[in-house]
Each structure stands twice: as structure tokens, then as C-alpha cells.
C-alpha positions as CSV (number, residue, x, y, z in Angstrom):
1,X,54.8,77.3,4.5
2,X,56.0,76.8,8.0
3,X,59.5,76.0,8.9
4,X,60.5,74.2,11.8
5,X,64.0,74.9,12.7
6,X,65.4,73.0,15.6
7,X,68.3,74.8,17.4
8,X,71.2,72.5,18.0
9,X,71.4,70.9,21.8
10,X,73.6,71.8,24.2
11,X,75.1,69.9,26.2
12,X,74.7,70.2,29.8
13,X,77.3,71.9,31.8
14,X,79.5,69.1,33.6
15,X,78.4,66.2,30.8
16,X,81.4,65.2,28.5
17,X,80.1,63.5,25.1
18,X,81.9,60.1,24.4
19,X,84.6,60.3,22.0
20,X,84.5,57.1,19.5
21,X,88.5,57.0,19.5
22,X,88.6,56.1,23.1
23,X,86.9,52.4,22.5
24,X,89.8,50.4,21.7
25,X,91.1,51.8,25.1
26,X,88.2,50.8,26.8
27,X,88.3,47.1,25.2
28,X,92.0,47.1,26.0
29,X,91.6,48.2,29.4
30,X,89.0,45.2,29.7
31,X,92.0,42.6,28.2
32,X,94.5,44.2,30.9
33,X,92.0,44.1,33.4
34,X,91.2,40.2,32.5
35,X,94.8,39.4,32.5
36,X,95.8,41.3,35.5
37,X,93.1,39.4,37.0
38,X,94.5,36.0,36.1
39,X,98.0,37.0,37.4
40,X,96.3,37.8,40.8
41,X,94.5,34.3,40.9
42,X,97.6,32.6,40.2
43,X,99.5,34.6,43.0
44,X,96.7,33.6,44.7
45,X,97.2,29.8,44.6
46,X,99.3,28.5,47.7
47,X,103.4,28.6,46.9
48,X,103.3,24.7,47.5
49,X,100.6,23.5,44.6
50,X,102.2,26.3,42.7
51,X,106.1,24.3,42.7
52,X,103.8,21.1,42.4
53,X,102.2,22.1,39.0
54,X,105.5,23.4,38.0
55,X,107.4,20.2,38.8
56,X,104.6,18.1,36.9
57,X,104.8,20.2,33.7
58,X,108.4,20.4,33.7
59,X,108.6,16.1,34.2
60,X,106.2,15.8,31.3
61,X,108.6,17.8,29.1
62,X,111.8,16.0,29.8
63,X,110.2,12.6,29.5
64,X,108.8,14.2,25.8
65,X,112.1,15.4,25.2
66,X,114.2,11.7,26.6
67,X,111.6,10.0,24.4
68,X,112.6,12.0,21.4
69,X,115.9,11.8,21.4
70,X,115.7,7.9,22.1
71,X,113.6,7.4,19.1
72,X,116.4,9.5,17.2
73,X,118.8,7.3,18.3
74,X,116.7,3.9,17.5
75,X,116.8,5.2,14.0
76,X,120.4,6.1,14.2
77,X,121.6,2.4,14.9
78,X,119.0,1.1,12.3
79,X,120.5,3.5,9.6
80,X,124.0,2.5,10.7
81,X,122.9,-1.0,11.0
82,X,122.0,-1.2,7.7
83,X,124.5,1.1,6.3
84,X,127.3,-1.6,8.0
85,X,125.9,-4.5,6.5
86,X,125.6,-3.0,3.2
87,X,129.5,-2.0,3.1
88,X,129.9,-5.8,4.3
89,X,128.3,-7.4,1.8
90,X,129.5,-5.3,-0.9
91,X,133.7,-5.4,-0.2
92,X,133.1,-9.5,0.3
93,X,131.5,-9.6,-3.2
94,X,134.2,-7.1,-4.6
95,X,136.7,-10.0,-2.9
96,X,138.4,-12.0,-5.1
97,X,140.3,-15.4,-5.3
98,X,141.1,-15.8,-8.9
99,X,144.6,-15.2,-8.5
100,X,146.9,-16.4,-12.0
101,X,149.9,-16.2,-11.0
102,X,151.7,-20.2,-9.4
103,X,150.7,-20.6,-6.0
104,X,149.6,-23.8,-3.6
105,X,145.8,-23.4,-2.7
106,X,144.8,-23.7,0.7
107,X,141.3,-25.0,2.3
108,X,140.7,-24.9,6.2
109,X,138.8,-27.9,7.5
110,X,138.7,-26.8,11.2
111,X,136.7,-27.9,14.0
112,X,133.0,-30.4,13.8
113,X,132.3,-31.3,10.6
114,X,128.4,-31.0,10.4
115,X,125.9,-29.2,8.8
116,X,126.1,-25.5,9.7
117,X,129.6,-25.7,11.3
118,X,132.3,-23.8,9.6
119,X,133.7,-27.7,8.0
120,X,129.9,-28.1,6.7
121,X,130.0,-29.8,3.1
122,X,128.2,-26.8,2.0
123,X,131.5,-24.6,2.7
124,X,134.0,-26.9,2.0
125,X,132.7,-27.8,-1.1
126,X,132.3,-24.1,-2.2
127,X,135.9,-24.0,-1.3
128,X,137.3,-26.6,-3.0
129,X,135.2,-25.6,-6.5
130,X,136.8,-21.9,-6.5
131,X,140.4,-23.4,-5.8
132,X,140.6,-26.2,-8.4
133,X,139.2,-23.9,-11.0
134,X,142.0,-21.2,-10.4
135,X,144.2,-21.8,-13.1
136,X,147.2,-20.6,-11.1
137,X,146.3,-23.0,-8.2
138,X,149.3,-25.9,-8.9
139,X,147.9,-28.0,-5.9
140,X,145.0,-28.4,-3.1
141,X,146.2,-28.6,0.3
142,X,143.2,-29.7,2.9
143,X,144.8,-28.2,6.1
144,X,142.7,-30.4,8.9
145,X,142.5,-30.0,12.2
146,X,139.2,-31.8,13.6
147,X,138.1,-34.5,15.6
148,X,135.5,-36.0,13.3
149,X,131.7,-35.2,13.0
150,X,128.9,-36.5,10.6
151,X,129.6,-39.5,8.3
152,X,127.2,-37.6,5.5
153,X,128.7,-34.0,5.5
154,X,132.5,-36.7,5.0
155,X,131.4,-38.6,2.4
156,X,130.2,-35.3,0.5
157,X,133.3,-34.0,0.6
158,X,135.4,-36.8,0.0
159,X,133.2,-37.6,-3.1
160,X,133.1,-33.6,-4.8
161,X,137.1,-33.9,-3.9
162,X,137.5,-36.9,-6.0
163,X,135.2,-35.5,-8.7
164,X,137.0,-31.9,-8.9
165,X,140.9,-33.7,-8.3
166,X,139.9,-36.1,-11.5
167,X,137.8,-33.2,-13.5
168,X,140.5,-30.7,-13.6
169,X,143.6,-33.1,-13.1
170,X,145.0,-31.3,-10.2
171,X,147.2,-33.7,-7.1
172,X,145.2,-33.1,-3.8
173,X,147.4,-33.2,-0.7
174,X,146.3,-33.3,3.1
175,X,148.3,-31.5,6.1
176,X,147.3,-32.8,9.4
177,X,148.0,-30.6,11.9
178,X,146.7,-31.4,16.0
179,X,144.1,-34.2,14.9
180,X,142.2,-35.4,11.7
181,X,140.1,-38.1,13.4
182,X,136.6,-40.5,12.7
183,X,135.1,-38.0,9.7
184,X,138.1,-35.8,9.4
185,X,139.8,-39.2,8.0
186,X,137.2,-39.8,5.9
187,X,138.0,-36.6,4.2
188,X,141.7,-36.8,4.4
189,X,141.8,-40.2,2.5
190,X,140.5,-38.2,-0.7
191,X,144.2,-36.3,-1.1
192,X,147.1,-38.1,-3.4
193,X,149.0,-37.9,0.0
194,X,148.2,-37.4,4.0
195,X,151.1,-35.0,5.6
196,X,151.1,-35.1,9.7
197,X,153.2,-34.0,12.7
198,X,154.6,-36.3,14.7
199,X,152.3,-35.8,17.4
200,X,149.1,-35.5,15.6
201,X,146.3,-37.5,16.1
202,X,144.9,-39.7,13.1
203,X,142.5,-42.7,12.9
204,X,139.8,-43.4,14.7
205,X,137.9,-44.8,12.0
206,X,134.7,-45.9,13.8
207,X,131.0,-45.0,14.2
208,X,129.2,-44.6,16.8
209,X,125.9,-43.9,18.6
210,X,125.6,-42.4,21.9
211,X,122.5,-41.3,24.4
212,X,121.2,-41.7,27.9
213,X,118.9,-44.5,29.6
214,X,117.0,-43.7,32.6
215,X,114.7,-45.9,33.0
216,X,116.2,-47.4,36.5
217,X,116.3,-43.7,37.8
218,X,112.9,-43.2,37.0
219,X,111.7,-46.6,38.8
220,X,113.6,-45.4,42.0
221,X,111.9,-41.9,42.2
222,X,108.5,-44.0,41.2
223,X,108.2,-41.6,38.0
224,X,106.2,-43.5,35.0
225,X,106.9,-42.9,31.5
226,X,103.8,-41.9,29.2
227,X,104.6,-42.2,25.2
228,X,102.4,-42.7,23.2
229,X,103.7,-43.7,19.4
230,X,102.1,-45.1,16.3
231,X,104.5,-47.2,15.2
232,X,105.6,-50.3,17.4
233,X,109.7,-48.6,17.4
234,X,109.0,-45.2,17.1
235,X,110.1,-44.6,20.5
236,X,112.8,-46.8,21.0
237,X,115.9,-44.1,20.9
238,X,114.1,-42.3,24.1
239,X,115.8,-42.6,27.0
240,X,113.6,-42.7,28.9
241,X,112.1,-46.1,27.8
242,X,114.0,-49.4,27.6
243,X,115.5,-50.7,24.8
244,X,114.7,-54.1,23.5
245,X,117.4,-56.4,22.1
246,X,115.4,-56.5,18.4
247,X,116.1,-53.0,18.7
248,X,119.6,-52.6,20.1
249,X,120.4,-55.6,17.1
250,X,118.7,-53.5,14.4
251,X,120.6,-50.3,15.6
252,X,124.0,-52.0,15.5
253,X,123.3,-53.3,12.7
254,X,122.9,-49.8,11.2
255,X,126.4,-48.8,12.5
256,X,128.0,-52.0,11.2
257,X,127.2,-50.7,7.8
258,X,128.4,-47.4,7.8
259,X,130.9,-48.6,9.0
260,X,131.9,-50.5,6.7
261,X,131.1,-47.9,4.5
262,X,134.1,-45.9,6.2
263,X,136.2,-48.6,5.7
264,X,135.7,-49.1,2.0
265,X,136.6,-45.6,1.2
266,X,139.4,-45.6,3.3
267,X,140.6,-48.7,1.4
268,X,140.4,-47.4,-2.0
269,X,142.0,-44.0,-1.0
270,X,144.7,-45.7,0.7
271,X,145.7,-48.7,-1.5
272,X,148.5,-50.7,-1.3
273,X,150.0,-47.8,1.5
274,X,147.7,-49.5,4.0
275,X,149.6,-52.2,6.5
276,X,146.2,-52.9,7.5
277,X,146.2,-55.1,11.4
278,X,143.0,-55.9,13.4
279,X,143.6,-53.2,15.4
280,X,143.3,-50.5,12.2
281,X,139.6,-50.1,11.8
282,X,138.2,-50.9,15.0
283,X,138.3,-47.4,16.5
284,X,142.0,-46.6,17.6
285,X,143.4,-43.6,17.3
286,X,147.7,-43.0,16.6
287,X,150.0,-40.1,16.6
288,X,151.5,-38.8,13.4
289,X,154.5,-40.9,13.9
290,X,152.5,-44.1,14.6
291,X,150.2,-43.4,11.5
292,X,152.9,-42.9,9.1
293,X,154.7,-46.4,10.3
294,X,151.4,-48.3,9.5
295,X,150.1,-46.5,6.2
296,X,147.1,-44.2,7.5
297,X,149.8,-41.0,6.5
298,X,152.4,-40.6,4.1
299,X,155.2,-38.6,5.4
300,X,155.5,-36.1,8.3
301,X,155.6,-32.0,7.0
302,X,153.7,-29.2,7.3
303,X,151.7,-26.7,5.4
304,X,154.6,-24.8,4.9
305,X,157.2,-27.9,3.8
306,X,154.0,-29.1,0.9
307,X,154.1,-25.8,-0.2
308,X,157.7,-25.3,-0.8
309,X,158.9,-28.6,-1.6
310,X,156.5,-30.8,-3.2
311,X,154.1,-28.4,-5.2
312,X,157.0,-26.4,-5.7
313,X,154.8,-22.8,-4.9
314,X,155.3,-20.9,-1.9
315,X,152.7,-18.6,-2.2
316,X,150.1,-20.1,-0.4
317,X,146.5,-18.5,-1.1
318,X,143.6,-19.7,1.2
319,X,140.0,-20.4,-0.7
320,X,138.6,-21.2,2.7
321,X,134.6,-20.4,2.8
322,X,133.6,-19.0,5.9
323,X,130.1,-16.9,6.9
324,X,131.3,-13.3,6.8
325,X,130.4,-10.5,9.7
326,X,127.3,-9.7,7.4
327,X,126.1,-13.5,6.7
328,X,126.5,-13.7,10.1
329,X,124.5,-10.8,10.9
330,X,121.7,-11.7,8.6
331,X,120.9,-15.4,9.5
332,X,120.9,-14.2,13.1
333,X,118.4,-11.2,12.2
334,X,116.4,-13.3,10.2
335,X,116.2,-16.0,13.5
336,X,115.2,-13.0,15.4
337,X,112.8,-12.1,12.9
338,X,111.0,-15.5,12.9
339,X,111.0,-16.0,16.5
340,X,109.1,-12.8,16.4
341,X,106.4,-13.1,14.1
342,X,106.2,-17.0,15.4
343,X,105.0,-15.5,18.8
344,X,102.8,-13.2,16.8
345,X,101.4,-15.8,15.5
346,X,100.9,-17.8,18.9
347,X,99.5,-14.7,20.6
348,X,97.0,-14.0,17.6
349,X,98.3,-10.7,16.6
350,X,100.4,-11.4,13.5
351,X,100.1,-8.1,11.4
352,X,97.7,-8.5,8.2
């Protein structure tokens, strides 16, 4: 049998075999090379679009960074929003009036009396409920100070005043102090007695119904009036329309009664103290002085003086309702609120 037996190669002089180690220095000679090339290309570029690019980049990440931090702080006031209301709403429940020990209670009618106002029926009422059912209230003291308001939002009062002074069997007093006038009578006339300063302003007991007519203007600048109404005197409180005598007759009318409705209750709260004259009920106003003389007030003294010497409590606690910071803070979120989704809703884009 023949062997073949091949001799080993030799390499030839001045040829070096390739060593396998020495490939990941090749590849990372190639990275190096690709890199170091990259670095060239960007020295490369002119200094001017170089600080150009750089001022670009670095613009986009402070207005990343401004944005970030102003949505933080968005959700900051939110949280403490939120977290401030709470804390309201929860130390005015904690609040309370029941105090048991003697003491004169005190209501605040201050300012319009109309629905909404701080003297809305809706407070006042509330007030009054909490400060006859205290069992250490003695007396109510209605401290007024007002010029009048709505004839409805007075007669409410006046009637839950009666209702609660008869119910628990408690004497009502009023303190006048700058002016109970027009409505803020009307309530005033509820209380056992009416306490004024000498200089305050009472009476007034009137109604009355005021606007604008500018129908003569509008004839001079040659403007014409276009209302259209179904209803022959649907329109007849515009202004800018004239007024026809049925309907000036029908509107006075209208007052006559409620005013005579003003009168009647002032009447029956008053009784025989009333030295009534023509003059009483046709609108006049008096000072304290003036008003005790003819029987629209009983005596002059303060807060103070009721407190001390005729209910005979000097503590004097005040059961005055009033929207807190938070109430406040809700109605006018929830105003906001509608007004918002109201536009939605005009602009077709209210969320589903």
C-alpha cells in the first residue's frame, strides 16, 4: 500500500501568518477610525453653524426644562388648592354655636337684602333657626344696618321670625344702628321692640319701580326700535319703547298693593305704638329721634345697652350666617367651571 505523506508548508521567508487574537484589534481600530472620523467632520463644520446648533439644542432644553417645572407648579397650586379648601370646609363644620350657658344672641342684617346678598332670607333665616333653638340664647337681637331691598326676601323673614319667636316663646328685639329703611323695616317690625340711635335712619316704608325711557333720544339720533313680542304687553318695561297709560295704570297698580301689603304688616307689628299721620307711610324717612317720637321705634340704645339691661345677658354670641372663604371659593369655581364647558358646548368641543 502506498502512502502519501505531505510534508508540512513553510511559510515563505518575509510572510507573517495572521494571528486570530489580533481581530478584535482590527474591529476596534475600525470603531476608532469611524469615530475619529466623525470628530474630524465636526471640526470640520464652520465655528459659526457650530455655536448655532449649539444655541438651538441648548434653547430646546431650557424651554423642556421651564415647561416642566411650570407643570410642577400647576399641580402644586391645585394640590394646595384643594388641600386649603378642604381644611376650610372641615374647621367651619367642626364650628359650633350651641353655646348653654345665658347669653343674648346676635343676628347681622347688613347691607341689600336680596337673594344672594349676605341679608338673603336664605341666611337670615338659617340664622335665626340656630339662635332660637339654643337653649342658652335668652333673647334675639336683629342688629340692622341696611337701606332696604326686595319686598319678598322681607316678608320671608319677617314671617319665619314670627313663626320661631311664637314656636319657642323667646322676645325678639331690633337694634338699629346707621339705617333700617324700605325692607329693612319690614323686618324690624317682627321684634317685641325696635332700639335706634338718635341719628339713625328709619322709615321709608314705600315701594317703588325704577328704569329708563329713551324713546325721545332714540327719535333724535333717528334710531328705530325693532321688538318683536307675542303677547300685546310683553314689552312694555323696555326702555326703549313707550309706555302706554293702560300700562303705567296696571303697573301702579301693582305697587299700590304691595304696598299696602307693607303697611299691613307694619300695622300689626307696631299696634297701638304707632301715632300713625299722613305723612307715615308715604315714603319718608326719620332719624332715630324722630322715629321714636312718632312710634316707628321704641326707645333709643344699642347692642350693647339690650344686652345688658333688658335681656339681662352680656355675653353676646353672634349666629350670623355668612358664605365662608371655602363657599366662597366653590360657587366661584363652579361659575368658572360652567362658563367653561358652556363655551365648550358653543364651540362644539364639549368632552364626551
Amino acid at each position: 500500500m502506498n502512502q502519501t505523506v505531505t510534508d508540512p508548508v513553510e511559510p515563505s521567508p518575509g510572510v507573517t501568518e495572521p494571528d486570530p487574537t489580533q481581530a478584535p484589534a482590527a474591529t476596534t481600530s475600525g470603531a476608532t477610525a469611524t469615530q475619529n472620523a466623525a470628530a474630524k467632520a465636526l471640526l470640520d463644520v464652520p465655528s459659526w453653524e457650530r455655536a448655532t446648533l449649539e444655541k438651538l439644542v441648548f434653547a430646546s432644553l431650557h424651554e423642556q426644562r421651564l415647561a416642566r417645572r411650570w407643570r410642577t407648579f400647576v399641580r402644586l397650586a391645585w394640590l394646595l388648592f384643594f388641600i386649603t379648601l378642604g381644611w376650610l370646609v372641615f374647621s367651619e363644620g367642626i364650628k359650633t354655636q350651641n353655646v348653654t350657658t345665658p347669653h343674648t344672641a346676635m343676628i347681622e342684617i347688613k347691607g341689600e337684602i336680596a337673594s344672594g346678598a349676605e341679608a338673603s332670607a336664605e341666611l337670615v333665616v338659617a340664622s335665626a333657626r340656630a339662635a332660637f333653638e339654643d337653649e342658652g340664647a335668652q333673647a334675639v337681637v336683629l342688629l340692622i344696618n341696611s337701606p332696604g331691598g326686595s319686598p319678598v326676601q322681607a316678608g320671608i323673614i319677617n314671617d319665619e321670625i314670627k313663626r320661631l319667636k311664637a314656636l319657642h316663646n323667646k322676645p325678639v328685639y331690633a337694634v338699629v344702628e346707621e339705617s333700617a329703611a324700605s325692607a329693612a323695616y319690614y323686618i324690624a317690625v317682627s321684634a317685641d321692640k325696635i332700639f335706634v340711635d338718635k341719628a339713625s335712619i328709619v322709615g321709608s316704608i314705600g315701594v317703588l319701580m325704577d328704569g329708563f325711557g329713551f324713546t325721545g333720544l332714540m327719535d333724535k339720533l333717528g334710531v328705530e326700535r325693532r321688538l318683536m313680542t307675542a303677547g300685546a304687553n310683553k314689552g312694555f318695561l323696555d326702555p326703549f319703547s313707550p309706555q302706554t297709560d293702560t300700562q303705567r295704570a296696571y303697573a301702579q297698580a301693582m305697587l299700590d298693593q304691595i304696598h299696602q301689603q307693607f303697611i299691613a304688616v307694619v300695622k300689626q307689628g307696631r299696634g297701638d305704638r304707632l301715632k300713625e299721620t299722613p305723612e307715615t307711610f308715604s315714603g319718608l324717612f326719620w332719624s332715630g329721634q324722630q322715629a321714636v317720637e312718632i312710634g316707628l321705634a321704641d326707645q333709643l340704645g344699642s347692642l350693647d345697652f339690650v344686652a345688658r339691661e333688658v335681656v339681662k345677658a352680656e355675653e353676646i354670641i353672634d349666629y350670623t350666617r355668612r358664605d365662608n372663604v371655602a363657599e366662597r371659593l366653590v360657587k366661584r369655581f363652579g361659575v368658572a367651571m360652567g362658563a367653561g364647558v358652556m363655551s365648550a358646548l358653543k364651540a362644539g368641543t364639549a368632552p364626551h
